[in-house]
mmCIF file of the C-alpha atoms, coordinates in Angstrom:
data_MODEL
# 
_entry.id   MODEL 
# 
loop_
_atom_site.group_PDB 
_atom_site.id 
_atom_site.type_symbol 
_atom_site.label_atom_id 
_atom_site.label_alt_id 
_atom_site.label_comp_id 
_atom_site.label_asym_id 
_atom_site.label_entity_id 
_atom_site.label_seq_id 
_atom_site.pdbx_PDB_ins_code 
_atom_site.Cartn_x 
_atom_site.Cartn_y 
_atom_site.Cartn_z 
_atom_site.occupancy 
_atom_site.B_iso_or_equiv 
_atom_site.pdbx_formal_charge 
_atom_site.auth_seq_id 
_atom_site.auth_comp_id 
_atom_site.auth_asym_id 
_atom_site.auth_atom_id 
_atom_site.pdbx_PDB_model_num 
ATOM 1   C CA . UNK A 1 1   ? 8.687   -13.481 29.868  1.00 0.00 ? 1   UNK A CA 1 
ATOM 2   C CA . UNK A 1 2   ? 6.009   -10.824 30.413  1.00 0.00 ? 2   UNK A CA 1 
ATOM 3   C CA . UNK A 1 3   ? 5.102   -8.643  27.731  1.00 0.00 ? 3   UNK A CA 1 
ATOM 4   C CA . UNK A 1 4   ? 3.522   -4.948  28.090  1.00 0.00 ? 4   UNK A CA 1 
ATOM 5   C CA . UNK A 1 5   ? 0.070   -4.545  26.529  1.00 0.00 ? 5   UNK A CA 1 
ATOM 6   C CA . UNK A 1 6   ? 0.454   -1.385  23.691  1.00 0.00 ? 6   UNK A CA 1 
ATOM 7   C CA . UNK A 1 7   ? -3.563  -1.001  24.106  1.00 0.00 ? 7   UNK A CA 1 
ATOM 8   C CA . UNK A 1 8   ? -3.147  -0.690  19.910  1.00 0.00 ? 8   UNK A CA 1 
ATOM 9   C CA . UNK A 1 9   ? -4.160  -3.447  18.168  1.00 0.00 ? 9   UNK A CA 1 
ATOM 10  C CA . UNK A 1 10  ? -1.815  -4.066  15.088  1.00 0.00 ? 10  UNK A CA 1 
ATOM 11  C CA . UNK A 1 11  ? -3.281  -4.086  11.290  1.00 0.00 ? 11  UNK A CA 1 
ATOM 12  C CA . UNK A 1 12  ? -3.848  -7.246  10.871  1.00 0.00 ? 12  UNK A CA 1 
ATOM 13  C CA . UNK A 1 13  ? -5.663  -7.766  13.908  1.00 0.00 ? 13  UNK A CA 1 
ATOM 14  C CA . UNK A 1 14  ? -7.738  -4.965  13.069  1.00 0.00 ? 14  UNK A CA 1 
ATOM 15  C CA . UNK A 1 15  ? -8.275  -6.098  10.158  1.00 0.00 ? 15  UNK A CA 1 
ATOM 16  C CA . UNK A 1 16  ? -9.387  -9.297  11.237  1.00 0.00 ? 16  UNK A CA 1 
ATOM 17  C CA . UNK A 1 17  ? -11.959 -8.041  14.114  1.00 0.00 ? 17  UNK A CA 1 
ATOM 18  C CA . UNK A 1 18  ? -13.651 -5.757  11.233  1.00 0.00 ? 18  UNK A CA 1 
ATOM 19  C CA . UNK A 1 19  ? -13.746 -9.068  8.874   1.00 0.00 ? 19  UNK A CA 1 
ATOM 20  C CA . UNK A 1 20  ? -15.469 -11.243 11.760  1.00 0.00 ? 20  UNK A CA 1 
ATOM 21  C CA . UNK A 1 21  ? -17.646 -8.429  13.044  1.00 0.00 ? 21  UNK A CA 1 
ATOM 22  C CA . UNK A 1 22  ? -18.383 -8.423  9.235   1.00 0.00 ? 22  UNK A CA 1 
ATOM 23  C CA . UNK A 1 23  ? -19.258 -11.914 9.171   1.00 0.00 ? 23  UNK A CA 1 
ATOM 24  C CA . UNK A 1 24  ? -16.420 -12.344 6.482   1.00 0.00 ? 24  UNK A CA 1 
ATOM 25  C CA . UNK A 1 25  ? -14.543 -14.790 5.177   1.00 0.00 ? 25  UNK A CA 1 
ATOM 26  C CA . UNK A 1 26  ? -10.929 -14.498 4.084   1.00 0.00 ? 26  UNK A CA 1 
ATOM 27  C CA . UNK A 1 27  ? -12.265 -15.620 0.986   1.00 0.00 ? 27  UNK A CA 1 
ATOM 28  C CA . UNK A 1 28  ? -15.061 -12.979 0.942   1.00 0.00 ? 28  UNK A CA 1 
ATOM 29  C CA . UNK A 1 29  ? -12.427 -10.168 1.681   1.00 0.00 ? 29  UNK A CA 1 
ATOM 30  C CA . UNK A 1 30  ? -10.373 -10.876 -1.511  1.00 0.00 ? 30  UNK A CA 1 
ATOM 31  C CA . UNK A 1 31  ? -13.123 -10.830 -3.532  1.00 0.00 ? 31  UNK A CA 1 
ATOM 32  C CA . UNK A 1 32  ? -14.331 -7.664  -1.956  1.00 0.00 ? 32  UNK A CA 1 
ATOM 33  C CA . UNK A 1 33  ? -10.634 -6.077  -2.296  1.00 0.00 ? 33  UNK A CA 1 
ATOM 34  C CA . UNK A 1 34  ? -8.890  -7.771  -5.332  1.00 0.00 ? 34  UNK A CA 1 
ATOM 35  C CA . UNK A 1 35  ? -6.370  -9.414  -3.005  1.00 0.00 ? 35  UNK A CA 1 
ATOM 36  C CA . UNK A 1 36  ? -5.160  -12.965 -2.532  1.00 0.00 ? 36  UNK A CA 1 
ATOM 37  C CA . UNK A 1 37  ? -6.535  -14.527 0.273   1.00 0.00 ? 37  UNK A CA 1 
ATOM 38  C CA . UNK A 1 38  ? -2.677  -15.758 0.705   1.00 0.00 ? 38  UNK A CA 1 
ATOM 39  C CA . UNK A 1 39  ? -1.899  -11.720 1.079   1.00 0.00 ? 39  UNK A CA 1 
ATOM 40  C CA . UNK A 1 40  ? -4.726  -10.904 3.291   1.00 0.00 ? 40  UNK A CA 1 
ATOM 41  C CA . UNK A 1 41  ? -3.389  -14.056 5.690   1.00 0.00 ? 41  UNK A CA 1 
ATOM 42  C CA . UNK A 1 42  ? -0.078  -12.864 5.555   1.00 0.00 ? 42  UNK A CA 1 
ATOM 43  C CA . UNK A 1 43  ? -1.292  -8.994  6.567   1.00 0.00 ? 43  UNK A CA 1 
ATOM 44  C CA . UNK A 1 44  ? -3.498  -10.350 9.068   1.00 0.00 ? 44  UNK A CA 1 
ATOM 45  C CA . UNK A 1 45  ? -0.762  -12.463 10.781  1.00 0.00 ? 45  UNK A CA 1 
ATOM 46  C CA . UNK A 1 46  ? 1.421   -9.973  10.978  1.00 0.00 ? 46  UNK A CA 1 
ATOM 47  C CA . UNK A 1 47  ? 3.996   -11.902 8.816   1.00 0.00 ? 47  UNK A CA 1 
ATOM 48  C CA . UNK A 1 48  ? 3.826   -8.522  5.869   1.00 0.00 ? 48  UNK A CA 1 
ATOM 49  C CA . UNK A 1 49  ? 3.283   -4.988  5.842   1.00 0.00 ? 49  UNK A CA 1 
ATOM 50  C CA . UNK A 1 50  ? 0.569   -4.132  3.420   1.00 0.00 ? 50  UNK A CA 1 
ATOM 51  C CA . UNK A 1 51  ? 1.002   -1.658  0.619   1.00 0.00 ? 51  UNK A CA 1 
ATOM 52  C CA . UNK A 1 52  ? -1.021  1.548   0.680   1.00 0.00 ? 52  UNK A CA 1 
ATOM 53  C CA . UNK A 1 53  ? -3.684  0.638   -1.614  1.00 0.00 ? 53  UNK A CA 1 
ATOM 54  C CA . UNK A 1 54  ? -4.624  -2.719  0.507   1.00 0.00 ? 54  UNK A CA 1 
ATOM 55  C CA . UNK A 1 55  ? -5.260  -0.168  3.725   1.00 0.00 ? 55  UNK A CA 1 
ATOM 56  C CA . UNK A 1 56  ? -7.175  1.518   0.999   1.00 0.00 ? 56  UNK A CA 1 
ATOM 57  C CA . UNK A 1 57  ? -9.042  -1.254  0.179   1.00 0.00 ? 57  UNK A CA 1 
ATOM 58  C CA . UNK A 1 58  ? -8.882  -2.494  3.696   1.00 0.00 ? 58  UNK A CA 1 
ATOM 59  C CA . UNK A 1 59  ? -10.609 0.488   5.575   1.00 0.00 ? 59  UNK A CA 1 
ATOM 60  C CA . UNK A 1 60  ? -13.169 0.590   2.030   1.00 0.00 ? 60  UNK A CA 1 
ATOM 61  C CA . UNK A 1 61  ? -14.480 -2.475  2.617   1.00 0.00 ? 61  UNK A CA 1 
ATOM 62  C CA . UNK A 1 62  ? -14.507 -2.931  6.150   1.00 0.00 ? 62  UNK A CA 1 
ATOM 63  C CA . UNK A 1 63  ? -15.601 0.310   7.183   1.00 0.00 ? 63  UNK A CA 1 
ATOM 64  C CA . UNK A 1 64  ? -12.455 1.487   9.182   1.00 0.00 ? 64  UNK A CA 1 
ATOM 65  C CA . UNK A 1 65  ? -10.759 4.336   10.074  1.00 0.00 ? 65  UNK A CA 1 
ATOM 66  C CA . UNK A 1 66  ? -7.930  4.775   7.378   1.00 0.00 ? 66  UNK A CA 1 
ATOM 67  C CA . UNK A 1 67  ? -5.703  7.025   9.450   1.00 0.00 ? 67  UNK A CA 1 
ATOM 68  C CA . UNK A 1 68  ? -6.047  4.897   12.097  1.00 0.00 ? 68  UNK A CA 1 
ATOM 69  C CA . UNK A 1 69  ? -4.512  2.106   10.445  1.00 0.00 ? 69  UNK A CA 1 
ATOM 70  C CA . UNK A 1 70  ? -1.921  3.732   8.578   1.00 0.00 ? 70  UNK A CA 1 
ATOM 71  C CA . UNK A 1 71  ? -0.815  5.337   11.868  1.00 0.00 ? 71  UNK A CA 1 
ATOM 72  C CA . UNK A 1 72  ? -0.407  2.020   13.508  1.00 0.00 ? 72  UNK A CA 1 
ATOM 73  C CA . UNK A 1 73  ? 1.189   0.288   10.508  1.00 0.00 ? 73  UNK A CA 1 
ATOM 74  C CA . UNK A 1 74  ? 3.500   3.128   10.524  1.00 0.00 ? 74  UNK A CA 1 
ATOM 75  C CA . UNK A 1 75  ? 4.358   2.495   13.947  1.00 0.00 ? 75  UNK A CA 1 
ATOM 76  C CA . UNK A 1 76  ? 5.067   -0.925  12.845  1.00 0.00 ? 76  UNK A CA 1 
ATOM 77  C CA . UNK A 1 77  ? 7.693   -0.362  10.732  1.00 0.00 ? 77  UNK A CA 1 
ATOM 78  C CA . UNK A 1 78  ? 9.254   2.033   12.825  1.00 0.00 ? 78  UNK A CA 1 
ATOM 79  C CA . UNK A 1 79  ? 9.486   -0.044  15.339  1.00 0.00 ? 79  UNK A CA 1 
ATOM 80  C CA . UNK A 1 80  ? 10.803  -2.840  13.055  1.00 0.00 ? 80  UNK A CA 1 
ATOM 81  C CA . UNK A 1 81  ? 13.383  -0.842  11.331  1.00 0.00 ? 81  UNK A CA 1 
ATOM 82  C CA . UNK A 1 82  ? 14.098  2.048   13.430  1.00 0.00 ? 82  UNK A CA 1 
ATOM 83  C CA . UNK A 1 83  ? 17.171  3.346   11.293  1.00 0.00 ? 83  UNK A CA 1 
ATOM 84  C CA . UNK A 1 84  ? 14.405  3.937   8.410   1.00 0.00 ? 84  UNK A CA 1 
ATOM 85  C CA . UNK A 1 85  ? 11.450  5.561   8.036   1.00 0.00 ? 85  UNK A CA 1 
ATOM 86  C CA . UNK A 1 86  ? 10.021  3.714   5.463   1.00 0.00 ? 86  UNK A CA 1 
ATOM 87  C CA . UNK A 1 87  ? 7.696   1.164   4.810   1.00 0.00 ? 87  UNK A CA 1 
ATOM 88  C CA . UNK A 1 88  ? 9.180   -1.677  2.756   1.00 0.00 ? 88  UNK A CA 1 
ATOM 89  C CA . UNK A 1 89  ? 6.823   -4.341  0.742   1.00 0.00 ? 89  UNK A CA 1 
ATOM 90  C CA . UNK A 1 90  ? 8.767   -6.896  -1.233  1.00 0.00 ? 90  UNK A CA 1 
ATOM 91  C CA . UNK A 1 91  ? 11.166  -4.875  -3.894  1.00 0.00 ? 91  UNK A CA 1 
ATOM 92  C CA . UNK A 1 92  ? 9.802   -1.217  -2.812  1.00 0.00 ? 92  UNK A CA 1 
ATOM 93  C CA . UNK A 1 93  ? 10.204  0.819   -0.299  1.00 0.00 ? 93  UNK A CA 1 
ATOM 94  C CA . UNK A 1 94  ? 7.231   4.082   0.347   1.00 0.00 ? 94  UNK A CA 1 
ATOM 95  C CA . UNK A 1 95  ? 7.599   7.220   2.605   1.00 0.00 ? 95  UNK A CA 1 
ATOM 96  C CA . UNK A 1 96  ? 4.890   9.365   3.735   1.00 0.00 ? 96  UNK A CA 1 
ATOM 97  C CA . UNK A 1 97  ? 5.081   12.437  2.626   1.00 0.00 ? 97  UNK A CA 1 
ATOM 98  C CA . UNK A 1 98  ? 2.051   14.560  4.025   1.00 0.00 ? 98  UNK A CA 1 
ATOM 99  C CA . UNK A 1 99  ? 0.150   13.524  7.057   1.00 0.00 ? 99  UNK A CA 1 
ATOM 100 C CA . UNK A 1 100 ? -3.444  12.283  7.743   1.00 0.00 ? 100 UNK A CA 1 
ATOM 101 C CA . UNK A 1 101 ? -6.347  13.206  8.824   1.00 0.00 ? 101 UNK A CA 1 
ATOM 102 C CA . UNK A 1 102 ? -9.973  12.778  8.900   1.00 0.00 ? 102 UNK A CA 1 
ATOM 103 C CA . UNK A 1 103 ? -10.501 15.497  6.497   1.00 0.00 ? 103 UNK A CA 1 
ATOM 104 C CA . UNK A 1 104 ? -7.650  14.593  4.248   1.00 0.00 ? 104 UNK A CA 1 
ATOM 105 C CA . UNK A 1 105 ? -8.153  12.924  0.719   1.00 0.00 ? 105 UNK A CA 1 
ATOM 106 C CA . UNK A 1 106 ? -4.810  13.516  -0.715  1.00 0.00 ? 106 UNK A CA 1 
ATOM 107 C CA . UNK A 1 107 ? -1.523  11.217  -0.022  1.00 0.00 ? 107 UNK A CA 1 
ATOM 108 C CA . UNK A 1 108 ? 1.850   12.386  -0.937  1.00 0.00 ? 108 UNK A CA 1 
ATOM 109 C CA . UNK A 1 109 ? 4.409   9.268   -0.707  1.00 0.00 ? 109 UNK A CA 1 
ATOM 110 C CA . UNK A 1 110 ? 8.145   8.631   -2.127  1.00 0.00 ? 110 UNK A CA 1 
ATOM 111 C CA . UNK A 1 111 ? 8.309   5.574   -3.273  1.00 0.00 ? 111 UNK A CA 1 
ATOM 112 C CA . UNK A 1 112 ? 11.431  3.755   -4.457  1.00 0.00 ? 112 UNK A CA 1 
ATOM 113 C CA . UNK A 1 113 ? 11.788  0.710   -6.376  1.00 0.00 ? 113 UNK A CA 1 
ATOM 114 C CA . UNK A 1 114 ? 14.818  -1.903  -6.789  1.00 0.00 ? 114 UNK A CA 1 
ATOM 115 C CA . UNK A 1 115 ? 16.129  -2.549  -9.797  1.00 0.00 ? 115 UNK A CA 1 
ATOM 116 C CA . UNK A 1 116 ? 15.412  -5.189  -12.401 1.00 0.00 ? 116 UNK A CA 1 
ATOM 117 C CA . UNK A 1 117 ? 12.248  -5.769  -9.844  1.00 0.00 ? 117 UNK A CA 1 
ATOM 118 C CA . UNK A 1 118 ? 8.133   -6.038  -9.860  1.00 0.00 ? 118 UNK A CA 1 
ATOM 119 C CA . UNK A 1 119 ? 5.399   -6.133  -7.736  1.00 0.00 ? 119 UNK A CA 1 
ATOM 120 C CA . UNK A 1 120 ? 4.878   -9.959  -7.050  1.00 0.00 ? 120 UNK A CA 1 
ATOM 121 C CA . UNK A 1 121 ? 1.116   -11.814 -7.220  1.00 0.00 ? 121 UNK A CA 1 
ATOM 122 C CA . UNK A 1 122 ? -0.673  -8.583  -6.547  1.00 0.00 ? 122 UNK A CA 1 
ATOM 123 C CA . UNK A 1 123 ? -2.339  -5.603  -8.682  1.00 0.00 ? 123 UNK A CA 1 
ATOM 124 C CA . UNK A 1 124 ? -3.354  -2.980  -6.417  1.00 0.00 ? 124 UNK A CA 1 
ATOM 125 C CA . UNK A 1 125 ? -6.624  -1.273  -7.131  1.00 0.00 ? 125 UNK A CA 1 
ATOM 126 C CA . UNK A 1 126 ? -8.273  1.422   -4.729  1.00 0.00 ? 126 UNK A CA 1 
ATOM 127 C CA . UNK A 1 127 ? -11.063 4.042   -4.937  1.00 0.00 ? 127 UNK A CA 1 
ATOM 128 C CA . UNK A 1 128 ? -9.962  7.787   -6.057  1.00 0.00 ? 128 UNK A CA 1 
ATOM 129 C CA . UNK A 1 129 ? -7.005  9.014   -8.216  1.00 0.00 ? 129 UNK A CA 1 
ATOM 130 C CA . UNK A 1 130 ? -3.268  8.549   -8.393  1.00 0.00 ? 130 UNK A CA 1 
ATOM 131 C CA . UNK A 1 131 ? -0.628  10.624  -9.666  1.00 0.00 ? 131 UNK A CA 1 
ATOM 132 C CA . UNK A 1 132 ? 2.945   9.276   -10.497 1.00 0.00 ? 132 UNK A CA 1 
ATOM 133 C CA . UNK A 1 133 ? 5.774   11.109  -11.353 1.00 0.00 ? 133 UNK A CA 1 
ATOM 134 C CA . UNK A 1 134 ? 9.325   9.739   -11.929 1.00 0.00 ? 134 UNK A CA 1 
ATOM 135 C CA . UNK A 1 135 ? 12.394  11.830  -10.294 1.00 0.00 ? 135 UNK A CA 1 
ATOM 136 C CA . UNK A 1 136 ? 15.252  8.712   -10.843 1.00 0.00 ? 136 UNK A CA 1 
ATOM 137 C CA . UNK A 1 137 ? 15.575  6.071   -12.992 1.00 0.00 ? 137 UNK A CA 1 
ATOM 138 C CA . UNK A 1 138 ? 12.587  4.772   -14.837 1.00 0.00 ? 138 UNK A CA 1 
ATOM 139 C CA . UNK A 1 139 ? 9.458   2.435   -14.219 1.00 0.00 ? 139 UNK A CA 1 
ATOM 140 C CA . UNK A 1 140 ? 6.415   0.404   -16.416 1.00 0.00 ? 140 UNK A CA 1 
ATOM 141 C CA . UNK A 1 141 ? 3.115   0.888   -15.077 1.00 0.00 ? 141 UNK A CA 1 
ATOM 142 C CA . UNK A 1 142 ? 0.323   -1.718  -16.110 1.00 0.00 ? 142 UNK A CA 1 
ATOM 143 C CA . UNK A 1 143 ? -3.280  0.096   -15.809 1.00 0.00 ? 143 UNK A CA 1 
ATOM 144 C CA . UNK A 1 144 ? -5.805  -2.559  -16.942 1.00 0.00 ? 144 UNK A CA 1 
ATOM 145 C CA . UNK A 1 145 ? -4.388  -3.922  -19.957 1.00 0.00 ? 145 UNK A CA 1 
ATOM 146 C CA . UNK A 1 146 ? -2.742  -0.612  -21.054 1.00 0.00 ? 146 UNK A CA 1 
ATOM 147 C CA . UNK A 1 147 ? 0.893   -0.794  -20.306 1.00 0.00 ? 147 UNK A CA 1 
ATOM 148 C CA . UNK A 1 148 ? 2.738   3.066   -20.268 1.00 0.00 ? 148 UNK A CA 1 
ATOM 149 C CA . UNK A 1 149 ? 6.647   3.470   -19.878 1.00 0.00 ? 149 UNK A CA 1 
ATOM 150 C CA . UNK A 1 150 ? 8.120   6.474   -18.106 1.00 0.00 ? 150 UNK A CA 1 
ATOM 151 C CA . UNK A 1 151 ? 11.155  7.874   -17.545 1.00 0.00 ? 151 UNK A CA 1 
ATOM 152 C CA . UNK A 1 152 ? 13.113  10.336  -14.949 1.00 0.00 ? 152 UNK A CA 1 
ATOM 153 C CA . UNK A 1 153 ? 10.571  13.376  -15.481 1.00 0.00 ? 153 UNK A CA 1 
ATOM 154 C CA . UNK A 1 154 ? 7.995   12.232  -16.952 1.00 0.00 ? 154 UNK A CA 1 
ATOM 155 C CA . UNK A 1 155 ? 4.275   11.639  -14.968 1.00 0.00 ? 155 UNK A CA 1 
ATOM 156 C CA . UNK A 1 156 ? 1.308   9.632   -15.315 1.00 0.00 ? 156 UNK A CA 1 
ATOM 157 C CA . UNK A 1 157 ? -2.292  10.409  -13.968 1.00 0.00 ? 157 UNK A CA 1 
ATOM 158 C CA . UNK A 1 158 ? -4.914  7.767   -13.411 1.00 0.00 ? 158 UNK A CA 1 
ATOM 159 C CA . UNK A 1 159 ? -8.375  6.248   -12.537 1.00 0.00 ? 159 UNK A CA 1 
ATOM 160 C CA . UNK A 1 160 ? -6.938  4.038   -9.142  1.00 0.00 ? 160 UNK A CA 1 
ATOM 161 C CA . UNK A 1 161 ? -10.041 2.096   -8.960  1.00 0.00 ? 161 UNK A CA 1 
ATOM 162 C CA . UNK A 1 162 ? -8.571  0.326   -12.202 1.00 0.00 ? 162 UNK A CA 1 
ATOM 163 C CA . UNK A 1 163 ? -5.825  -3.009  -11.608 1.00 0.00 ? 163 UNK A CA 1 
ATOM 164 C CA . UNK A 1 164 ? -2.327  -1.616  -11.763 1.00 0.00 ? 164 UNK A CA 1 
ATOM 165 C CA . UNK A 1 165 ? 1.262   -2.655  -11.232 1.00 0.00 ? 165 UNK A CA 1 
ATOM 166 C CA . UNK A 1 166 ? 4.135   -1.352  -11.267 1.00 0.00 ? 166 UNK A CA 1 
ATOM 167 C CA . UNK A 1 167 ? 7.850   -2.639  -12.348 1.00 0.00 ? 167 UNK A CA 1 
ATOM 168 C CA . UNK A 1 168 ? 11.478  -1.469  -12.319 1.00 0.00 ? 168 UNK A CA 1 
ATOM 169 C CA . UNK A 1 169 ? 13.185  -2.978  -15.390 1.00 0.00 ? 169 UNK A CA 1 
ATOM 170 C CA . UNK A 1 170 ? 16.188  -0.635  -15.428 1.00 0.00 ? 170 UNK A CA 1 
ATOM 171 C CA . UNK A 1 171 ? 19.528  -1.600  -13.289 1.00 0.00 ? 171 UNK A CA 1 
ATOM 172 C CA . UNK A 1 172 ? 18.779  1.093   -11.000 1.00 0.00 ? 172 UNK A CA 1 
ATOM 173 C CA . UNK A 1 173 ? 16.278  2.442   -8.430  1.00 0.00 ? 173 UNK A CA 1 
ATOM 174 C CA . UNK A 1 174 ? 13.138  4.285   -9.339  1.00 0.00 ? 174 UNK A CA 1 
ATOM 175 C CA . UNK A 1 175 ? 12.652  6.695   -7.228  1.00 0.00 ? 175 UNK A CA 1 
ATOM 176 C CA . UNK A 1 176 ? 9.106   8.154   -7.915  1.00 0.00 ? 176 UNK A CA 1 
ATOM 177 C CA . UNK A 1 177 ? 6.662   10.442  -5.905  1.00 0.00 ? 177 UNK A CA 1 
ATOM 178 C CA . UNK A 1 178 ? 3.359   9.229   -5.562  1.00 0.00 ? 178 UNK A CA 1 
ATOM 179 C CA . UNK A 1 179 ? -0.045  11.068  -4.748  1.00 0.00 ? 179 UNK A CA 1 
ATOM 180 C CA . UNK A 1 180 ? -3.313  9.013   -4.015  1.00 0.00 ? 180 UNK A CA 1 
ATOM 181 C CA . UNK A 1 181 ? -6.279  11.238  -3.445  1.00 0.00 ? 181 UNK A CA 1 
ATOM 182 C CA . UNK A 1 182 ? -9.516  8.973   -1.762  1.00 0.00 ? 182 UNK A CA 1 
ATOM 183 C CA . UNK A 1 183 ? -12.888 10.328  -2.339  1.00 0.00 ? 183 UNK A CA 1 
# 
């Protein structure tokens, strides 16, 4: 079987030719990032599609182009699931809203969330700001060790750079729109 060369190199194999030109370890990237080193194997071979704040982290640390990657991951899961235009990580599910660019710092998303669900093994953490505001259902958001409940309405803004997680303990989706902004 021959296969066509894309000329794009996926994530995770950008993500591992920034590590080695680095002179990293996978151990030395989840310390850098807050990650696993399980996660970061799993993004790098191709086996999971990494949240938005591991790009962050991701393009932070190794010094790539953030738009870049989120444009090929994007591809990604279009190509994977080409009835949806989302990118799905374990029990949630996140949308682009607004586009990149080199001059961009803000990040619209829709994110939804299943029910009776959490984030598994990670807290994400990135550089800049994030702004969550709930338009279904209901979610708890862990920032640090401060833990905040909100409801259909109601918004939370917060230091990114600090460990949080999110969880859907209601029997239905949270549907939520999310805005990172990276210095």
């Amino acid at each position: 079987m021959i296969r066509k060369k894309s000329g794009k190199q996926s994530v995770g194999q950008r993500m591992r030719a920034g590590r080695e030109k680095m002179g990293m370890s996978i151990e030395d990237l989840a310390l850098e990032t807050g990650y696993l080193p399980e996660v970061l194997e799993s993004v790098e071979g191709g086996l999971s599609v990494p949240p938005v704040s591991l790009v962050l982290q991701i393009s932070r640390v190794l010094k790539l182009n953030m738009d870049d990657l989120e444009t090929e991951e994007a591809s990604q899961a279009t190509r994977r699931r080409s009835r949806s235009h989302k990118k799905r990580v374990d029990s949630y599910a996140y949308t682009p809203l607004s586009k990149p660019g080199p001059d961009k710092h803000l990040r619209g998303y829709r994110v939804t969330i299943d029910p009776l669900t959490q984030h598994k093994g990670v807290e994400y953490h990135h550089e800049g700001e994030e702004f969550i505001y709930v338009i279904r259902g209901g979610i708890t958001i862990q920032i640090g060790e401060n833990v905040s409940r909100l409801s259909k309405g109601e918004s939370l803004h917060f230091n990114s750079a600090l460990h949080h997680r999110l969880s859907n303990p209601h029997p239905e989706i949270a549907e939520l729109l999310v805005v990172v902004y990276v210095p």
